[in-house]
C-alpha positions in Angstrom: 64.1 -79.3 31.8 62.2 -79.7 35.5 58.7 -79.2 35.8 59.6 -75.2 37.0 61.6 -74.6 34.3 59.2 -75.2 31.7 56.3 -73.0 33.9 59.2 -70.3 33.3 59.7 -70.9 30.0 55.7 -71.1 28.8 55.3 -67.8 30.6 56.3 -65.1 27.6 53.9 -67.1 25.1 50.9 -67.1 27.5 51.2 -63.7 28.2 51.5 -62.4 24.3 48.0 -62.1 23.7 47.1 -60.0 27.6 50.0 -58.0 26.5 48.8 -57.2 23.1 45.2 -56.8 24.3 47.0 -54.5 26.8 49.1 -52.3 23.8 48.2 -48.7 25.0 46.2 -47.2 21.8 48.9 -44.6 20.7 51.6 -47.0 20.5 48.8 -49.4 18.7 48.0 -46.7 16.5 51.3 -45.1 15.6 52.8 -45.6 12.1 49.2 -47.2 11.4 47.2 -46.5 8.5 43.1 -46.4 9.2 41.0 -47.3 5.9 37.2 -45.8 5.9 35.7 -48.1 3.5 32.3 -46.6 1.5 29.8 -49.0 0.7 28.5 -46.7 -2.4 30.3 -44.9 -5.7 31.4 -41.6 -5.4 29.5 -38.3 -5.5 26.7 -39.1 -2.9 26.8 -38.0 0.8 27.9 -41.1 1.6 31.1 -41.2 -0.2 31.0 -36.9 1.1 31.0 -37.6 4.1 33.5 -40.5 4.1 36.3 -38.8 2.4 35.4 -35.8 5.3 35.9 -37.8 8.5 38.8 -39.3 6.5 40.8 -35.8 6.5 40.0 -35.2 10.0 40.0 -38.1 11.8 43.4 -39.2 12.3 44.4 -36.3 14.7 42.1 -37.2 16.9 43.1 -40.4 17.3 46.1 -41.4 19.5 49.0 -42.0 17.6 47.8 -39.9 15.1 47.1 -42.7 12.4 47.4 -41.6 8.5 43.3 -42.4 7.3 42.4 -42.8 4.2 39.4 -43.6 2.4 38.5 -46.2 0.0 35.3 -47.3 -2.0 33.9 -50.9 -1.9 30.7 -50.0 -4.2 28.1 -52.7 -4.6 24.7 -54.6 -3.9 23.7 -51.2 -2.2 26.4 -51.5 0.2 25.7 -55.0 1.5 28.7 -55.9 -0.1 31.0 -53.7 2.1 28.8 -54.8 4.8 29.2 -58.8 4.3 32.8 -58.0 3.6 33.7 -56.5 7.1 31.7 -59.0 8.7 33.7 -61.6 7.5 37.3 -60.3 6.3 37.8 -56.6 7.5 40.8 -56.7 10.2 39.4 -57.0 13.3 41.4 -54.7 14.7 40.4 -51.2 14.7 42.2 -50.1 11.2 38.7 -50.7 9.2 35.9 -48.4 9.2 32.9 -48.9 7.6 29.9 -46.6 6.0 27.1 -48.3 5.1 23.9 -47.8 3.9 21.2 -46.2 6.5 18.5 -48.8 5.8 21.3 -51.6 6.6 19.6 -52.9 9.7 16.2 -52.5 8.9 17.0 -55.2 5.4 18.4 -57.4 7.8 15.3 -58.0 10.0 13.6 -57.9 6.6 15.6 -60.6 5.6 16.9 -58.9 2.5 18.4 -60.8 -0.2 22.5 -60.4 0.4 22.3 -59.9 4.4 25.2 -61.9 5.3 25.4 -59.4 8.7 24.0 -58.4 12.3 23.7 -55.2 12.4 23.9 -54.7 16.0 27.3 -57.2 15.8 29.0 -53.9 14.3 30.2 -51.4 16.7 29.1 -48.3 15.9 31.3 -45.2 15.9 29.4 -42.0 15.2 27.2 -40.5 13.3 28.0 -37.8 11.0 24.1 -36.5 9.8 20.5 -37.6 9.9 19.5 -37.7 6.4 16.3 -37.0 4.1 15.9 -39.5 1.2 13.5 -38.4 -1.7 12.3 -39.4 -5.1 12.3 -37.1 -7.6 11.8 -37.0 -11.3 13.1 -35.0 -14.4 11.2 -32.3 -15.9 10.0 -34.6 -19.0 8.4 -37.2 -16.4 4.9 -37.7 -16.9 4.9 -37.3 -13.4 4.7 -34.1 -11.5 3.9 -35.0 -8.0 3.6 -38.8 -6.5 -0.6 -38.9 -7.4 0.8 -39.0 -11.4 2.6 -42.0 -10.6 -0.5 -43.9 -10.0 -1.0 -43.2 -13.5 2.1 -43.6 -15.6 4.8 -46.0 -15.3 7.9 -44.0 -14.1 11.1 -45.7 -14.5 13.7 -44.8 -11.3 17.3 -45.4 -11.2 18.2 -48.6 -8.7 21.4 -49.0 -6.9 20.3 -52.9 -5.8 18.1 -55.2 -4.2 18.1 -54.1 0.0 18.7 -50.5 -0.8 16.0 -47.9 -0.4 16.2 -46.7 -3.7 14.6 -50.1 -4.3 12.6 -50.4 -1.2 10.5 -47.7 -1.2 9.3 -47.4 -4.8 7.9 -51.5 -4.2 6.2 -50.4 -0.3 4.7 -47.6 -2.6 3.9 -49.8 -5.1 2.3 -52.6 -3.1 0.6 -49.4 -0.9 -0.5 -47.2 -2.9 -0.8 -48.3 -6.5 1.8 -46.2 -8.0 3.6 -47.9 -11.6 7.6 -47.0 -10.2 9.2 -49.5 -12.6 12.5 -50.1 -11.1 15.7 -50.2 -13.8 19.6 -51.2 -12.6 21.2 -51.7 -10.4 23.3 -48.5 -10.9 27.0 -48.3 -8.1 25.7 -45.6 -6.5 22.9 -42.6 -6.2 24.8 -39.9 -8.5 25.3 -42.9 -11.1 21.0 -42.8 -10.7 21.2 -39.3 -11.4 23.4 -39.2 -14.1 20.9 -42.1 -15.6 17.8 -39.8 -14.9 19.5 -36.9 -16.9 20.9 -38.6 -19.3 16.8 -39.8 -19.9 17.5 -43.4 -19.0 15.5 -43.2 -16.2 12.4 -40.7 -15.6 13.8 -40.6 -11.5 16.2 -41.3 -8.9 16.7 -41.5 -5.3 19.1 -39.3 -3.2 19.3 -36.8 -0.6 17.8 -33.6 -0.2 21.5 -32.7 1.2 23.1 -34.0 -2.2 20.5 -32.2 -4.5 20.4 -28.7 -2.4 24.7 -28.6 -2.6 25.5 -30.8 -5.6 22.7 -30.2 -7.9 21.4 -27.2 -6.8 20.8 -25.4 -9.7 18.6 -28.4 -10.9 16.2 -26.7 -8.5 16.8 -23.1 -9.5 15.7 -24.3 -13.7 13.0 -26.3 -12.1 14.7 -29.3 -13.9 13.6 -31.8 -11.1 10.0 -32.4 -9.6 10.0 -33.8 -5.7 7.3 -36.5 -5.4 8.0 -37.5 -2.1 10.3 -37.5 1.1 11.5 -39.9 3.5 11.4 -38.9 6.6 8.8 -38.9 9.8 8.0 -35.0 9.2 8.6 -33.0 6.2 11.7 -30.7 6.3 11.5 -27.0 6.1 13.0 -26.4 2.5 10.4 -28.7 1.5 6.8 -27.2 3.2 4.7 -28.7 -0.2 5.9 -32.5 -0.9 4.4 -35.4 1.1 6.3 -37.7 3.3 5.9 -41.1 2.9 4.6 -42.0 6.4 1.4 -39.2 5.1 0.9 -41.3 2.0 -0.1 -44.3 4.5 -3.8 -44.9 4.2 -4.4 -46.6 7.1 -2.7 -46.5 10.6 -1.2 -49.8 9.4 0.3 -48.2 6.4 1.4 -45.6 8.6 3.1 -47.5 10.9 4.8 -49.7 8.2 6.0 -46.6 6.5 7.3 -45.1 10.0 9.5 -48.2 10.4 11.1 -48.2 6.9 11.4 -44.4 6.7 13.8 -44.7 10.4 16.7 -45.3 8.8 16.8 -41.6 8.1 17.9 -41.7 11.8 20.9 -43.6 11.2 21.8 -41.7 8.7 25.1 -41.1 7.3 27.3 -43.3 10.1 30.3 -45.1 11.0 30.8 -48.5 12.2 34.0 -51.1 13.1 33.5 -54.9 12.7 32.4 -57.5 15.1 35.2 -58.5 17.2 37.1 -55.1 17.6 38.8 -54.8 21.3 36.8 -52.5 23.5 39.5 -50.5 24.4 39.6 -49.6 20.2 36.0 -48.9 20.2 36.2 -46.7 22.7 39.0 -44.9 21.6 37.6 -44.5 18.2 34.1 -43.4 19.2 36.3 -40.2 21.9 37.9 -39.3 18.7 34.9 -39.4 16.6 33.0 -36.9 19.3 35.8 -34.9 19.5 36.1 -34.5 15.3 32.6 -33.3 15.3 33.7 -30.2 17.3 36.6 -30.0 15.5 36.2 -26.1 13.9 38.4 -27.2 10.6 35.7 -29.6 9.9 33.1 -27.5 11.0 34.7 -24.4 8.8 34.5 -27.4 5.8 30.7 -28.3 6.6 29.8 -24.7 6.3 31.5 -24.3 2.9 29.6 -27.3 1.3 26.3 -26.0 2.9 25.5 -29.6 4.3 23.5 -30.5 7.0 24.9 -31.5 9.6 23.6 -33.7 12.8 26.0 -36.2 14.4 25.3 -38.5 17.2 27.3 -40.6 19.4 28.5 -44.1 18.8 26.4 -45.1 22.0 23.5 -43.3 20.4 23.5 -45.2 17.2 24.2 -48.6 18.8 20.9 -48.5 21.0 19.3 -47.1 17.5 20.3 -50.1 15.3 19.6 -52.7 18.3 15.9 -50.9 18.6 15.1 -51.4 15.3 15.1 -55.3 16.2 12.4 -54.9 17.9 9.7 -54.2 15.3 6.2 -56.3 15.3 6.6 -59.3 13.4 3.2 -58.0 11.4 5.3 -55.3 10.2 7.5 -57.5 9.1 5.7 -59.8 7.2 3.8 -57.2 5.1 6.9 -55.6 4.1 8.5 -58.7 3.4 5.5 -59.4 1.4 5.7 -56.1 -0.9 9.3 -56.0 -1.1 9.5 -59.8 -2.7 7.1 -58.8 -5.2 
């Protein structure tokens, strides 16, 4: 074969990969199925809002993919994230949920990182979430000054995961005697540990105790000691946020940073490594799903909050969050070790 020949005959294999970089998404898409893998066990908002974008995704995705949704519990949902770091198809079929705190353990330094954060290319955002600490009725404690007091044993669901996090910053802070017990898969498995009186508290939600264990408030079967979030929500005018605990502007700041999560919220991400073209498809049919009005009509039956935010959005969020002063960090890192 002359030197032409074989230029002619090398051109099908050098153009593969432009051509399949170059698949148009619904013919990429078509016949696929689209896993939305959720770092925590069911029953939370986490694994609620997973299964939701699950059943309404697809449709808005050319091709109209079959989604479905699957859960990777464990390690507070480091373990889903290490694993779509390193094996997740890189190919816009896996879709991650992870934990809200994700990228602020990583510039921690968190035991079980094995991720970037910003690597991931975020999707959309479904809500903003509240985190709080409560305790059963029999606690000792009835707000978070009784906790400097008594040692109140709280459900964990892992080293990295706030549930863990902030009980030790509030521990290191402000003296209080959380004792941490665990790790349990996921938040509901705390609860169900607080009521079965394994634990005297938990972390979750507000949105998972107003809809799933609403009538926990209605009995008065639960005290609120505190909320994580930057201001303190409507439905909750008389329990402290964290950031008010701070005693110092230090404190306040430190508090600020690790209470920002709530920001991130309950979002979506695709690996490292996914083909622009998928990321932006994903992230049009993500916006577009948001104003879809048969998920709307389902967010309005479960009574949920409901804040999304761009892909965009949450990208420039997660990236920001590397940017904290390295005072910050070291303190925290200091408390959280201990």
């Amino acid at each position: 074969m002359n030197l032409i020949a074989r230029i002619f005959a090398a051109m099908p294999l050098a153009l593969a990969p432009a051509c399949a970089q170059a698949q148009q998404p619904a013919d990429f898409y078509k016949g696929k199925t689209v896993s939305i893998y959720i770092g925590f066990s069911a029953g939370g908002t986490y694994d609620y809002f997973g299964r939701l974008v699950s059943r309404h995704l697809g449709k808005h995705i050319p091709g109209n993919p079959t989604v479905i949704a699957q859960s990777m519990p464990g390690a507070g949902s480091f373990q889903l994230a290490n694993w779509m770091t390193r094996i997740a198809p890189k190919d816009g079929t896996a879709i991650g949920i992870i934990s809200q705190t994700a990228a602020i353990e990583e510039v921690l330094k968190s035991p079980g990182v094995q991720f970037k954060s910003a690597d991931f290319n975020w999707i959309g955002r479904a809500t903003s979430n509240v985190e709080i600490n409560l305790v059963w009725h029999t606690s000792k404690a009835k707000k978070i000054e009784d906790a400097v007091n008594f040692d109140i044993p709280l459900a964990s669901t892992g080293v990295g995961s706030p549930s863990e996090g902030y009980p030790k910053l509030l521990n290191g802070v402000l003296g209080t005697r959380f004792k941490l017990v665990g790790p349990y898969p996921g938040s509901t498995d705390g609860l169900l540990a607080m009521e079965r009186g394994e634990t005297d508290g938990a972390l979750t939600s507000w949105n998972t105790l107003n809809t799933a264990r609403h009538e926990w408030i209605v009995d008065k079967k639960i005290n609120v000691l505190v909320q994580y979030g930057l201001e303190r929500t409507p439905e909750m005018p008389d329990v402290p946020t964290m950031v008010e605990l701070g005693r110092t502007p230090d404190d306040k700041a430190m508090f600020a940073f690790y209470v920002s999560g709530g920001e991130v919220g309950r979002a979506f991400m695709v690996p490292p490594g996914v083909p622009a073209d998928r990321v932006a498809v994903l992230r049009k049919a993500f916006d577009e799903m948001v104003q879809d009005p048969e998920l709307l009509a389902e967010i309005e039956k479960g009574k949920l909050d409901f804040h999304p935010a761009s892909g965009e959005k949450l990208q420039k969020i997660v990236a920001d969050t590397a940017g904290v002063s390295p005072d910050i960090v070291a303190r925290m890192q200091s408390l959280l070790r201990k």
